[in-house]
N, C-alpha and C positions, 0 to 999 in steps of 0.2 A: 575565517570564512564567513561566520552568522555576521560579524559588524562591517562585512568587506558588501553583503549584502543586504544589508538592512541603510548603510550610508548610500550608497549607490540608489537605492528606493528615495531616499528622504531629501535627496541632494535641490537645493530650489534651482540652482543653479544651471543644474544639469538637465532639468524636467523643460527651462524656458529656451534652450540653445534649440537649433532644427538640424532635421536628420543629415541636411547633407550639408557635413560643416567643413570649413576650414577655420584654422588657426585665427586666422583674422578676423572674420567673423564672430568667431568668439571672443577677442579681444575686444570688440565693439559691444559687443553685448553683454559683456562683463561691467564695462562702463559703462554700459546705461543700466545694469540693474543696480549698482553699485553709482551711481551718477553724485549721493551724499559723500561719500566714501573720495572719489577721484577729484571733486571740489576741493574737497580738505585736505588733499595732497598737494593741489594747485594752491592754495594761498598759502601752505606749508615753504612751498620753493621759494615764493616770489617775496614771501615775507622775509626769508631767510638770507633773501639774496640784499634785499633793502636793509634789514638788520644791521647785516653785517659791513655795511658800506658807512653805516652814522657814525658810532665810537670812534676811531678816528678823527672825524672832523670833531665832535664834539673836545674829545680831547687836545686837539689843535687850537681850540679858541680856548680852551683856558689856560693852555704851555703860551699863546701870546698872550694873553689879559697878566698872568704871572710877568713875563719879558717887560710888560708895559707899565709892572707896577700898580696893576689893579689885584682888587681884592679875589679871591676865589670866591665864585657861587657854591654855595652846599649847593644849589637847583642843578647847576649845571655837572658838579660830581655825581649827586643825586641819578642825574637825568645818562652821567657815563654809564655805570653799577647798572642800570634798568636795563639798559640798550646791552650790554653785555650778555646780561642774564636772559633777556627776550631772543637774542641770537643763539643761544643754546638751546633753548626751549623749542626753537624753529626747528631747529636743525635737527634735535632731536624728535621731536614729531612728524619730520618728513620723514626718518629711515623708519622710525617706527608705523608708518601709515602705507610705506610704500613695502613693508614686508607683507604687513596684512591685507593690502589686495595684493600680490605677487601669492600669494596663500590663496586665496579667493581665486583666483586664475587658473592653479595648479588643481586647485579642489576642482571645479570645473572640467576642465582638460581632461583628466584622469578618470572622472564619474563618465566624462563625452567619448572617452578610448575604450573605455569597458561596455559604454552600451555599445557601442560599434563592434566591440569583438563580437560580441553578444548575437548580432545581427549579419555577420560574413556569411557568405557561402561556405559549403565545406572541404570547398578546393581551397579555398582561401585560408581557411584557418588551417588546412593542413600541411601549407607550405610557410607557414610561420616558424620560423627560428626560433627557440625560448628562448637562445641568446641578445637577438635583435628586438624580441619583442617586449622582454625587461629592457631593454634600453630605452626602448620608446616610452615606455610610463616613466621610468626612473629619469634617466640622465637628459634625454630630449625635453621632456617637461619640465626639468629642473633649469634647464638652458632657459625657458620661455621664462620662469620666475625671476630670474636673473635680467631681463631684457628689463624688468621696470625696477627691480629691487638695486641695480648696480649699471646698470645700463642707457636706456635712452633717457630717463628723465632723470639721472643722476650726468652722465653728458648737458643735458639740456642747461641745467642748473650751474653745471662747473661753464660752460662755453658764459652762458649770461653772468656769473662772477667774473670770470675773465675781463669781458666787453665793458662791464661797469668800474671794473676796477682802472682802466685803462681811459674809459672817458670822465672818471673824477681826477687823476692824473692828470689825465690834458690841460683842464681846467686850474691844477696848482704849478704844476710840472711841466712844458712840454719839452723838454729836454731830455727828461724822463721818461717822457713816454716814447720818443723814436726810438732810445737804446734799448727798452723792453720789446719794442716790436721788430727790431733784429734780433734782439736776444731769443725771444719765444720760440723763434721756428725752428733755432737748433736745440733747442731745452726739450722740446718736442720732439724730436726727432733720436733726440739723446735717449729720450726716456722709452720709445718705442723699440729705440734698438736692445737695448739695456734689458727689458721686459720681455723682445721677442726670444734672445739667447737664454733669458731665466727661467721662461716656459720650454722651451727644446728640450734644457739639462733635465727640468722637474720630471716632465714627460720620458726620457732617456731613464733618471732614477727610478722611476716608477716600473718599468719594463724589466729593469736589472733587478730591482727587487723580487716581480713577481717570477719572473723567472730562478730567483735566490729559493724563493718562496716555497715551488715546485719541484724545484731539484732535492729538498729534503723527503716531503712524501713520495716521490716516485721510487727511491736511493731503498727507504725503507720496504716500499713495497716489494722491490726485486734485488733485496738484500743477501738472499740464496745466492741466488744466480749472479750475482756482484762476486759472491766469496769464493765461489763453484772457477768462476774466470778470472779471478786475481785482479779483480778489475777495480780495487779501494781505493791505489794512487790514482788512476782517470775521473772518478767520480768526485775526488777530492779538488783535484785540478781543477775540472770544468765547475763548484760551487765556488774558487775564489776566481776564477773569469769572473763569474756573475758580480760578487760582492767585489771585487777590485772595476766594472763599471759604474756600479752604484757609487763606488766612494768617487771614481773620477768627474759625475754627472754632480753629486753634491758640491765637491769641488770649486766646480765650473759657479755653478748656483751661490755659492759663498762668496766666491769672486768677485759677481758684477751685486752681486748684495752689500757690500763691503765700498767700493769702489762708487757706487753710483750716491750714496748721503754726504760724503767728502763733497763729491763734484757739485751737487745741488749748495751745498753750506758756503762754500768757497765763491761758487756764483754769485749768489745772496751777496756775500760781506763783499765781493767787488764792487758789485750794481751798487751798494750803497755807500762805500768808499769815493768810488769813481764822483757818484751824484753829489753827494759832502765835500768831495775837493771842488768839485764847479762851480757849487753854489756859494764856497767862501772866497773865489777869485776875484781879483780886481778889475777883469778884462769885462767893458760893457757889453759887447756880445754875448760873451757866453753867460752874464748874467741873464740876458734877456730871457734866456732858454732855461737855466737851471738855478736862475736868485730863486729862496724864499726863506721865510721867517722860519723862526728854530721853534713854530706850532708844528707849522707846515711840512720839516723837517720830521719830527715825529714822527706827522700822517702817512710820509710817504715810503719809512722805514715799515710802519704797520702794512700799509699796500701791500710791497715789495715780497715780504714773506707772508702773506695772503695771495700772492697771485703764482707760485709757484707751488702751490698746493692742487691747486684746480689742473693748473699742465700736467702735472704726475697724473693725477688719476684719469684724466682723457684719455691716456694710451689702453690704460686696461680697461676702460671704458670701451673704446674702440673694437676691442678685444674678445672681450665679453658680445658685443653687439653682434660680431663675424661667429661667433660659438651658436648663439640664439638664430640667427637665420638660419644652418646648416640644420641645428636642432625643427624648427616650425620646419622647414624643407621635408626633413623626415616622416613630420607629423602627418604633414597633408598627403602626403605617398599613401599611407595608412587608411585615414579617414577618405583616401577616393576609391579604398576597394573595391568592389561588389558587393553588396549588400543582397539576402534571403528576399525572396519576394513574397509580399501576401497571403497566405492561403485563401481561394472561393469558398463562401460560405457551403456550397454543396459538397464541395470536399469533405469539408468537416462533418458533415451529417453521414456521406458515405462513410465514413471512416467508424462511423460509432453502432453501424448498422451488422445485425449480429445475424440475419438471417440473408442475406445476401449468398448468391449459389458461387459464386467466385471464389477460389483458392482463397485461403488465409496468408500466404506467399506462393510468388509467383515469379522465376525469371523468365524475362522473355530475349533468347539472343544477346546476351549483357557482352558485351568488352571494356575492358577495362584492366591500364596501367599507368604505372609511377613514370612518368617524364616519358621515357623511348621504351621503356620494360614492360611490357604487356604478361598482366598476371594472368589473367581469364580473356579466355577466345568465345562467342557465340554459346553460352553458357546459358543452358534451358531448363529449368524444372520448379516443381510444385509441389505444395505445402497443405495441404486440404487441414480445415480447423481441429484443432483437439491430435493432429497425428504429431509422433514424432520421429525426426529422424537424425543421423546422426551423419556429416560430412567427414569423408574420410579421404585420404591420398596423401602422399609427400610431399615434407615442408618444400616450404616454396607454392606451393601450386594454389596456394591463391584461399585456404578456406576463413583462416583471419579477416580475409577482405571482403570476404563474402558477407561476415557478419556485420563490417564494417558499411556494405552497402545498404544492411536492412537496416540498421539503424540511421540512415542518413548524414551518414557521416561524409559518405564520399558520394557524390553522382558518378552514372556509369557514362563511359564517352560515349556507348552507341546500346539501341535494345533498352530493356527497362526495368526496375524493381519495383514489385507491383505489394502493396497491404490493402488485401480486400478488392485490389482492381486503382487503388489509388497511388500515384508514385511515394515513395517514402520519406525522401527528401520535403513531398510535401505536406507531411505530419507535423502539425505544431507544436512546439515544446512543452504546450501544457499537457500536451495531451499522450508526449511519447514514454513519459513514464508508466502511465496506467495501461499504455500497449507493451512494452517492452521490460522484459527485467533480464539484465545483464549482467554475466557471473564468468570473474578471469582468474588467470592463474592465482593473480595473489591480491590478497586485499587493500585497497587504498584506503588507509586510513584519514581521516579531517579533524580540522582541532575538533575538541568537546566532548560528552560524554556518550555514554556507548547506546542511549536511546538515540542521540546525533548521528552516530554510525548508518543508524538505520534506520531514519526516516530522514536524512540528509539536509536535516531544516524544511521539510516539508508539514507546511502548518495542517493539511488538508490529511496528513497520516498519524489517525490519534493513538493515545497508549497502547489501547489494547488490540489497535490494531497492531503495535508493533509487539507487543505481546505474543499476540495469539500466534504473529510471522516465528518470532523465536521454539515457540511451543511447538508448532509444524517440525523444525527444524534440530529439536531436541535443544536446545541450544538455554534454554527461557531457567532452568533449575541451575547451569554454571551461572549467569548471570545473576539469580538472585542471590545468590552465594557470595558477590563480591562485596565489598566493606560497605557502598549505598547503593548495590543492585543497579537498577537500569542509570539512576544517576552517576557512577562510578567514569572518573576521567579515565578517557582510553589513554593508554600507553600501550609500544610496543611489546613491551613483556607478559602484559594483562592474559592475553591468550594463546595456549598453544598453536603452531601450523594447523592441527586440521579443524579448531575453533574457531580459526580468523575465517577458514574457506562456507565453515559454516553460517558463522556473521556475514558472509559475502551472500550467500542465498539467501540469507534472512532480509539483507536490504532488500535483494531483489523482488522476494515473496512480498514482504510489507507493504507494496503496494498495489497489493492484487492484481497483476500487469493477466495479460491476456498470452503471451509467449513468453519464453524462457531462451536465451541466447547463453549456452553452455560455451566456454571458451577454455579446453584444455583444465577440467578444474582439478582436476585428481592426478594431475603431469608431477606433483612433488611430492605426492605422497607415498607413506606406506601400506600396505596392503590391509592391515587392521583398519586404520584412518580412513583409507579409500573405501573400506565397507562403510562405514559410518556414514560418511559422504556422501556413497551414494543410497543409504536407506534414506537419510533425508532427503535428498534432489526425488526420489520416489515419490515421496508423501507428497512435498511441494510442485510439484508436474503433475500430478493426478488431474486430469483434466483439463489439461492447458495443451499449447501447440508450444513442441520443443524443439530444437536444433542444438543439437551438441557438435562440437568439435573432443576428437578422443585417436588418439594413437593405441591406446589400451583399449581391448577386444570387451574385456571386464567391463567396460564404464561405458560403452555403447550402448546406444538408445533405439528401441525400433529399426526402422530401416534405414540402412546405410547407404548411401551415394557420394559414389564414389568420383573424385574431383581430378584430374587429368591434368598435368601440368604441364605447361606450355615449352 
């Protein structure tokens, strides 16, 4: 989490894009912050594509200069060896330059998705999927890497070998070159289909697996009640369904894996069979089209399996390109959310204003629900500073959300949540920590060590303040106790249940926040514990404005109000 946000701070990348981006957008702007970088890709391709079109011919004038009875150039062997070795070196500098900005891109995109979550509304981030919304960093930005790493300017590259290979051809060959441009568009079309079947299977295998995958933990989990129903041979059945479609998807996959290197090699040896019988006939016609010298012969053997290289990988080329639109498609869905609006700077001075006669919390007439499910109806009441109270009634009726509403997590649909007279939603991040401190059933743990726990990466909450938080909390004497004390890496076994709930108030306190938002804390405890628990939450509330949420009579705060559900 600390290098997930200190990268995200440092990113150049990320700092020069603007707030209201698209995909594209940023792809323009990648190249031109990167404008050294995208140059040396371009003369990467072009050299590469020139490179690899000379050997050949170089080699052809000394297979006829040999024919003719002339001497061999060391220059001109010289001059093959260079040209071979410059073609690799091209070639390898463009994958390797087109992965390093495809990296630059992602880097980008991912630093530009995070400040944007950063910045939703809280309807917005609360209708986020964590399934969809890992996808979106992960697999949809991986697609965009792909678009330059394997995709358009890897297309680009193979279409212009193509075209160059086929207009040096014309020039030795034209005989040659009409059979190859009949040949191509079913070579094409072979390899597309070939490739669209190998992804179906892969895709198929991959389902069967994870479903293989699944059926073992779940088998394990309701193992009882498996042995309870006699139900062994079913469960056994339906894991080889799974791995007998696996095996048939791999299969299929081996198939046209197998079948498809034959078809291209055999192509190959015809095209240049065919072209070698033409070009040794006696008939002047067809020499016209397919005579040449046994250099030329060579070159056009080298061509021939050079140009069936570049058609294979255009299909997945293609492929690839159709993945990467869907993928940006997704992106831009995201990045056109709604976006938090500004806070006025009076806001913020109200907000920090400690003599103001206004409730400390205040609903006014709030409604508010999940899609059609309305939790709270016209839901009124007040908070005066320093008091606390404690929200009570049956699950369901909405006191979760209540808490959810002061912290601005959610906006109400109608009526208002008021801090100080000011709506809550429009409290600024910097500033909602030092207003609120938040304490739930169970503690969430973050990588690093157990000072991290409790001052959450917050440079502005020094030692001893988180100290002094622990020491409130009783909590400051188990800590020094561990092998490096506050440095000590958190693990889940470090502390007991009612030590995490108490590290949960110690975040909360460490920041000297102004309220305390109890959520259920003493719901898993036991009654020794829960005294503990609640001696500390005592000390740490002493003069602050609380809200607890509490099913237990024991663990109630001041005055209760009671929540009516709908």
């Amino acid at each position: 989490m600390r290098h997930c946000l200190r990268g995200v701070t440092h990113r150049k990348e990320a700092r020069s894009m603007k707030r209201n981006l698209r995909v594209k957008t940023m792809i323009l702007d990648t190249i031109k912050i990167q404008r050294g970088l995208f140059a040396a890709i371009l003369f990467a391709v072009t050299g590469a594509i020139i490179s690899a079109l000379l050997p050949p011919l170089v080699l052809a004038r000394i297979i006829d200069g040999i024919a003719a009875g002339d001497e061999v150039s060391a220059s001109f062997l010289l001059l093959y060896f260079l040209l071979l070795a410059l073609t690799g070196f091209l070639e390898a500098a463009r994958e390797g330059l087109l992965t390093v900005f495809g990296q630059k891109m992602t880097h980008a995109l991912r630093s530009s998705l995070m400040e944007k979550f950063g910045r939703l509304t809280s309807d917005n981030v609360n209708r986020q999927e964590p399934g969809m919304l890992v996808s979106r960093f992960v697999g949809d930005v991986d697609t965009v890497e792909n678009l330059f790493t394997s995709g358009i300017v890897s297309m680009f590259a193979d279409a212009c070998k193509i075209i160059s290979i086929l207009a040096v051809i014309w020039f030795r060959n034209r005989g040659l070159t009409f059979v190859l441009l009949v040949l191509l568009p079913f070579l094409f079309w072979f390899t597309r289909h070939v490739q669209k079947n190998m992804l179906s299977a892969q895709i198929e295998n991959r389902r069967a697996v994870g479903r293989a995958s699944g059926h073992v933990p779940e088998t394990l989990h309701n193992i009882r009640t498996i042995h309870c129903l006699k139900k062994e041979a079913y469960m056994e059945e339906q894991y080889d369904i799974y791995i007998g479609r696996s095996y048939q998807a791999m299969e299929r996959t081996n198939f046209y894996d197998a079948i498809y290197s034959p078809v291209i090699l055999t192509l190959n040896a015809a095209v240049v069979a065919v072209v070698m019988l033409l070009s040794a006939s006696g008939n002047k016609n067809v020499l016209m089209l397919f005579g040449m010298s046994a250099g030329t012969a060579v070159a056009v053997i080298n061509y021939i399996s050079q140009i069936f290289t570049p058609v294979e990988s255009l299909g997945m080329e293609i492929q690839t390109i159709q993945s990467a639109i869907a993928g940006i498609h997704r992106i831009n869905e995201f990045f056109a959310l709604e976006e938090r609006t500004e806070n006025p700077a009076w806001q913020m001075k109200q907000v920090d204003t400690d003599r103001t006669p206004l409730p400390f919390v205040e609903f006014k007439d709030v409604t508010f629900g999940y899609d059609e499910h309305t939790v709270l109806q016209h839901l009124s009441f007040s908070v005066m500073d320093g008091e606390q109270v404690t929200l009570a009634g049956r699950t369901g009726a909405g006191k979760s959300t209540i808490l959810r509403l002061l912290l601005g997590l959610y906006e109400p649909q109608s009526g208002a949540v008021l801090i100080h007279g000011v709506p809550a939603v429009a409290i600024p991040d910097e500033k909602r920590r030092r207003m609120f401190g938040y304490v739930e059933q169970s503690f969430h743990m973050v990588p690093g060590t157990v000072r991290d726990q409790i001052t959450l990466y917050d440079a502005t909450i020094s030692d001893e303040a988180a100290q002094m938080a622990a020491r409130l909390t009783g909590l400051d004497e188990a800590i020094r106790e561990l092998e490096k004390g506050y440095d000590t890496i958190c693990t889940p076994e470090l502390f007991s249940q009612g030590q995490w709930q108490l590290l949960s108030i110690t975040r909360a306190a460490a920041a000297n926040p102004r309220m305390l938002l109890l959520d259920e804390i003493t719901a898993n405890l036991d009654a020794k514990t829960e005294a503990a628990v609640l001696d500390a939450l005592e000390r740490v509330a002493n003069h602050r404005t609380v809200i607890s949420i509490s099913h237990r009579t024991s663990a109630r705060l001041g005055q209760v109000i009671q929540i009516e559900a709908n």
